[in-house]
C-alpha positions as CSV (number, residue, x, y, z in Angstrom):
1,X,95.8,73.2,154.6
2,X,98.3,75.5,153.3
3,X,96.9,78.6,151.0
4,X,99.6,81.0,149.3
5,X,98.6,83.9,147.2
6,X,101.5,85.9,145.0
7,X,101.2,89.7,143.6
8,X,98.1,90.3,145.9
9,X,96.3,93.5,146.0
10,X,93.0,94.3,147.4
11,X,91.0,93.1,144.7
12,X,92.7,90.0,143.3
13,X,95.5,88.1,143.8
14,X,97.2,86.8,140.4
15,X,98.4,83.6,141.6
16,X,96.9,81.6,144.5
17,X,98.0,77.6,145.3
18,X,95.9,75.5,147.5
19,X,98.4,72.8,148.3
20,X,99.0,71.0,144.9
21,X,96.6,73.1,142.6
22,X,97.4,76.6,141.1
23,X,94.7,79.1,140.3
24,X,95.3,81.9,138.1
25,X,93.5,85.1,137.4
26,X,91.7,86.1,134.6
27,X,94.8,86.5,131.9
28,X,94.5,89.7,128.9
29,X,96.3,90.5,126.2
30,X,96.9,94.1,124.8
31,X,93.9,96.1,124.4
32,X,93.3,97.1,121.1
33,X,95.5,94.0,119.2
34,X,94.0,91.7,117.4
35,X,92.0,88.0,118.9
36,X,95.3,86.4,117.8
37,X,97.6,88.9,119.1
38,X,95.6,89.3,122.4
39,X,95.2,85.2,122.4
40,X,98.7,84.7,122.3
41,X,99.9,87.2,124.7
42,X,97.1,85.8,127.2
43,X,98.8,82.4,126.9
44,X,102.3,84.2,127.6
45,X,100.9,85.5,130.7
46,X,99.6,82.4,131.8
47,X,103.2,80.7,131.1
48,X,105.0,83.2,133.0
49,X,102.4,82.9,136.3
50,X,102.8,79.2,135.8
51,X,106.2,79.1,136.2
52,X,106.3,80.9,138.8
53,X,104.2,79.3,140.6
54,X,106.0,75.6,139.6
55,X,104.0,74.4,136.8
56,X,103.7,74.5,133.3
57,X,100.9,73.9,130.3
58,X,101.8,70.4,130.6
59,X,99.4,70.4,133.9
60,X,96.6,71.9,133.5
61,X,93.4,70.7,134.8
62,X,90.5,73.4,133.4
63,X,90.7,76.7,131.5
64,X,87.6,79.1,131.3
65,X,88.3,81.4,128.2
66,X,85.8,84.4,127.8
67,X,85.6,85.9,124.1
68,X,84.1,89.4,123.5
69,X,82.5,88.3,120.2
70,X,81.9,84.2,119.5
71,X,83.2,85.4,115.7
72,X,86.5,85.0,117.1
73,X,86.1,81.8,118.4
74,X,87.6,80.0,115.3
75,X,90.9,82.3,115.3
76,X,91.5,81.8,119.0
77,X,91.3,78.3,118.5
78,X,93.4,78.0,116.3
79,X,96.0,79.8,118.9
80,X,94.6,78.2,121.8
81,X,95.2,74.4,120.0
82,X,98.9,75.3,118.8
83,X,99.3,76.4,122.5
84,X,97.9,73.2,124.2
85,X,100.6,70.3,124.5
86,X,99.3,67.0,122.8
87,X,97.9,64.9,125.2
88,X,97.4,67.5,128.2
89,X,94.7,69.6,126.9
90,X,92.3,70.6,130.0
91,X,88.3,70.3,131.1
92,X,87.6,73.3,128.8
93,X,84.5,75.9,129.0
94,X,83.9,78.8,126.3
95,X,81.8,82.0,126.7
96,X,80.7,85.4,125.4
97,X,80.7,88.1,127.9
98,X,80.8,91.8,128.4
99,X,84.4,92.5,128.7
100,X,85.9,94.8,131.5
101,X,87.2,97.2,128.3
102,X,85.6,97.7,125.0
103,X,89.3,96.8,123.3
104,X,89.5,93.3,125.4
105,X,88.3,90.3,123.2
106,X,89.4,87.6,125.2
107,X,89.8,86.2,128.6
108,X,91.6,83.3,129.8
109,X,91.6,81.4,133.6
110,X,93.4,78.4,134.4
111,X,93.9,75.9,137.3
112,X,96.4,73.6,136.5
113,X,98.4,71.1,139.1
114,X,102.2,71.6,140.5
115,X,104.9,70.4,138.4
């Protein structure tokens, strides 16, 4: 069993990979920008960790996505389905919560599969 965890600190680590699966933190855009704007920088994020990590979008296997308000869930759709490649679109769960920040709306996890 081989566990490897990247930009740990105490509380979280942003990446950890149990032998072929990739787990990522909880992924933000900028507080205070709009559900698009914090949408799309959320999927950035999530890019950038999955490359690093040696994946892409083209493998992932389940994405929680937490949404302040459930009025945005039609606009970060409509991000979120531009985002997904055709075909590869993951086990998929959708929730309101109480955000960490009053200017968060949305939230984004993913566990995807090595490249």
């Amino acid at each position: 069993m081989t566990i490897e965890r990247m930009h740990t600190s105490q509380r979280m680590s942003k990446i950890v990979t149990h032998n072929e699966t990739i787990y990522l933190c909880g992924q933000v855009g900028n507080r205070g920008d709009s559900i698009e704007a914090q949408t799309t920088e959320a999927l950035s994020r999530v890019d950038a960790l999955l490359a690093e990590a040696g994946s892409s979008k083209q493998h992932l296997l389940q994405a929680v996505v937490w949404l302040k308000s459930m009025d945005d869930f039609d606009a970060m759709n409509k991000i979120w389905e531009a985002w997904v490649p055709d075909g590869a679109a993951p086990a998929r769960a959708c929730g309101r919560v109480e955000m960490a920040s009053e200017e968060l709306l949305v939230e984004i996890t993913i566990i995807a599969a090595k490249s």
